[in-house]
N, C-alpha and C positions, 0 to 999 in steps of 0.2 A: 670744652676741650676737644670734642669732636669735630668740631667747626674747624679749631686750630689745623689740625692734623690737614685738612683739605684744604687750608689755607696753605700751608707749608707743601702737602704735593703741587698745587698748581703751578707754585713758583720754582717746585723743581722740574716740572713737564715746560715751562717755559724756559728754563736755563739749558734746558736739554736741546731745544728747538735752535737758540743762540749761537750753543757749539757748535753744533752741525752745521747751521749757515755760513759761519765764521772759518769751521774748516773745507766748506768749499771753498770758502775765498783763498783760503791761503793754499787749499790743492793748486788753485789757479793763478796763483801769486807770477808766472813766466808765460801764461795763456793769453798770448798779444790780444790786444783790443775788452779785455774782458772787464767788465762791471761789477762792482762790489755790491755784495746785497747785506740788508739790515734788519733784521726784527725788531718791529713797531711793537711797543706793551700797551697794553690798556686794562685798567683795573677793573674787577666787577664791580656794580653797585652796590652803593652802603647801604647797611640797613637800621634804621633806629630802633635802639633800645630803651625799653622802657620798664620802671619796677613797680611793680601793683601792692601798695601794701593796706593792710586790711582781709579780714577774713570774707565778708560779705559785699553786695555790690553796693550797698547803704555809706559803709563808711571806709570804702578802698579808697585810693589816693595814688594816682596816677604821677611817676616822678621818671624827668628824663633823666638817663644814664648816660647816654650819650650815643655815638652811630660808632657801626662794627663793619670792617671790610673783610673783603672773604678772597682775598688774594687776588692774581694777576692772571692774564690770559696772553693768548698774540692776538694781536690786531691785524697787523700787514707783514707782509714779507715784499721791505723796499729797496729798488733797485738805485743806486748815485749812479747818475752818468756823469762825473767830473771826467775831466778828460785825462789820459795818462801821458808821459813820456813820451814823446817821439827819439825812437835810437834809427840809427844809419845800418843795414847789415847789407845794400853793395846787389843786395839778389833783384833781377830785375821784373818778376812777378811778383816782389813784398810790396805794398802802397798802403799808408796813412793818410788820414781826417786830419787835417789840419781845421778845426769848426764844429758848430755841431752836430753834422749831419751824420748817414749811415750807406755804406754800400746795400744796394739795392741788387737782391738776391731771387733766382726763380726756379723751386722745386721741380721736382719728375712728374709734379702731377698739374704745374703749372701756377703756384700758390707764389703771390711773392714774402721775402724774407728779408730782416734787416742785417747788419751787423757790422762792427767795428771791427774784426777783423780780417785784417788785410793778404793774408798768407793764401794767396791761390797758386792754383799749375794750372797745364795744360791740359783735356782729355784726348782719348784717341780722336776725337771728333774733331777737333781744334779749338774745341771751346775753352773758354779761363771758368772755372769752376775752383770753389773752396772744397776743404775736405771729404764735406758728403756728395758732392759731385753736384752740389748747389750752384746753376750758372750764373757768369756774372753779369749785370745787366745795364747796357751804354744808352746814350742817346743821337739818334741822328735826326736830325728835321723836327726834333722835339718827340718822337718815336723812342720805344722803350724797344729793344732787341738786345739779346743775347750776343756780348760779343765774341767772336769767332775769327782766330789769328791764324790757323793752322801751322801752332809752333813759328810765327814767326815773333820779331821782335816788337816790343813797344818801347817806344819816347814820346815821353810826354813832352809837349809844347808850352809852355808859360805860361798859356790859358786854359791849361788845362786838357786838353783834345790830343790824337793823337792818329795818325793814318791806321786805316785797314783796306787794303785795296786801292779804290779812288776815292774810297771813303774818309772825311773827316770826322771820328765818334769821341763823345765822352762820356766817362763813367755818370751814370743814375743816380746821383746823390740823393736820398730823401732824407728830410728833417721833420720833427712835429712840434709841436707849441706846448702840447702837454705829452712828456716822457711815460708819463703814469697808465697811461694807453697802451705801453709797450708789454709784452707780455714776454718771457723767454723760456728759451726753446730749446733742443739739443744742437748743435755743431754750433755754439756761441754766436748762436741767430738769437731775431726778435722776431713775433708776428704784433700785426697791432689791430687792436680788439676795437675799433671803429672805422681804420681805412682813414686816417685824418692825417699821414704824412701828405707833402708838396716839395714842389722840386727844389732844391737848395742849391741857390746860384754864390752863396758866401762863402761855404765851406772850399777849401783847397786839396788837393790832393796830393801828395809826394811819394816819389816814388823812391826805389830803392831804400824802404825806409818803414819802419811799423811802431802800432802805438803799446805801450806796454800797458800791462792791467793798471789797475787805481786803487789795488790795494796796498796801505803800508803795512810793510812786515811788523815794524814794533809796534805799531799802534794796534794790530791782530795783536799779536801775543801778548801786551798789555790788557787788553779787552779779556783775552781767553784765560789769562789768569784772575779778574775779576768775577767771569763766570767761575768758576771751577770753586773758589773762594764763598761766593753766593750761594752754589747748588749744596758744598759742604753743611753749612751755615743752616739750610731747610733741611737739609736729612737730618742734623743732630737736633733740630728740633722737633722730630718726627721720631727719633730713639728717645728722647727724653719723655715725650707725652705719653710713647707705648709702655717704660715702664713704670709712669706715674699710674696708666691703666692699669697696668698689672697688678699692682700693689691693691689698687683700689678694687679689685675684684677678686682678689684672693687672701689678702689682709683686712680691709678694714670691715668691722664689722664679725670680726672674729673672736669667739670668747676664749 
C-alpha cells in the first residue's frame, strides 16, 4: 500500500508539471511567433513480483505474480515548431516566416539568438532590435551584420532584399535539420545547443504581416481539463490509502 501511495504522488507531481506547461501556452496563446511545448511521460521500471511459499529453503516454491509499476515521471519538456497563422497588421517593422526557418538575433554580449518572432522597432542607434534590444541580423556578400536603418524605411523586394544605403541586405534566416537542438530562452528566442543552424535560402519573408502562436485554445483547455480530472483522480487515491492506514494502525489489532 505504500508503494501505491508513491505511485499515486508521482502521477500527481507530473500532472502538476503538465499544467504549468500548458498554462504557459495558453499565457502565450497572442505571443506572435511562439511555440507550444509538451510534456513527454515515461514510466519507471517494472519490477517482478514474486511469492515464496514454503517455510524453509528445502521446500519453498518460487511462484510468479506477476510485474508492478511504480508510476510515471517527465521525460522531456517538447517544444512543436508547427507553424502558426500568418495575420496582416499593415505595421511596417512586423515581418513573418513563411518556412522553416528563424530570424537571426545578436545579443549585448555578442551571442547569436533565434526566433519567430517578428515584432521589432527601431533603437536610438538605428538598429531593428526585438524587445530585449536583441539586434536584428541581415546579410550582405553572404556577411552576417546587424542591420541598421536609422528610422528609415523598409521594402522589401520580391526576393527578399531590401536597400540600406547603397546597400542591397537581407534578413539572416537560419534553419536546422533537428529542431530538438533548440533550447528556449527569455524574449521568445532560441539558442542552439550545437551551432548546427545554416543559412535558409527556402524560407520567405513577409512583411507587414506576423505569425501567430500554434497553440489551440480548445485543444489546451480540453487537455487542461483532462489534467485536472487525472491529478483529482491520484489525490482521492492518496485519501483513500491514508485512511485505509489509519484504520489499520489504530484499529486493527485492537481488543
Amino acid at each position: 500500500m505504500i508503494r501505491g501511495l508513491y505511485t499515486a504522488a508521482s502521477g500527481m507531481i507530473t500532472k502538476q508539471a503538465q499544467q504549468e506547461t500548458l498554462s504557459n501556452n495558453i499565457a502565450n496563446l497572442n505571443t506572435a511567433g511562439f511555440k507550444k511545448d509538451k510534456i513527454i511521460m515515461q514510466s519507471f521500471d517494472e519490477m517482478l513480483i514474486q511469492n515464496i511459499d514454503g517455510n524453509s529453503k528445502a521446500n519453498s516454491k518460487r511462484r510468479i505474480v506477476g510485474s508492478m509499476e511504480f508510476g510515471v515521471g517527465v521525460d522531456e519538456n517538447k517544444t512543436y515548431f508547427t507553424p502558426g497563422v500568418i495575420e496582416e497588421t499593415g505595421r511596417s517593422l512586423d515581418f513573418a516566416i513563411d518556412g522553416e526557418g528563424f530570424f537571426t538575433l545578436e545579443d549585448t554580449e555578442g551571442n547569436e539568438k533565434y526566433s519567430r518572432d517578428g515584432r521589432f522597432q527601431v533603437d536610438r542607434e538605428g538598429y531593428i532590435v526585438n524587445s530585449e534590444g536583441y539586434r536584428l541580423l541581415g546579410e550582405i556578400d553572404g556577411l552576417k551584420t546587424p542591420i541598421q536603418i536609422n528610422n528609415g524605411d523598409i521594402n522589401l523586394n520580391p526576393d527578399g532584399s531590401f536597400a540600406v544605403g547603397e546597400d542591397s541586405i537581407k534578413f539572416s534566416i537560419t534553419r536546422f535539420g533537428d529542431t530538438s537542438t533548440l533550447a528556449k530562452e527569455s524574449a521568445n528566442c532560441y539558442i542552439s545547443k550545437d551551432q548546427s543552424g545554416e543559412m535558409d535560402t527556402d524560407s520567405k519573408v513577409r512583411q507587414k504581416a506576423l505569425e501567430r502562436s500554434n497553440v489551440d485554445m480548445i485543444e489546451a483547455i480540453t487537455e487542461m481539463i483532462s489534467i485536472m480530472r487525472s491529478y483529482e483522480s491520484n489525490q482521492k487515491v492518496i485519501q483513500s490509502m491514508d485512511e485505509t492506514l489509519g484504520k489499520t494502525v489504530n484499529e486493527v489489532g485492537k481488543v
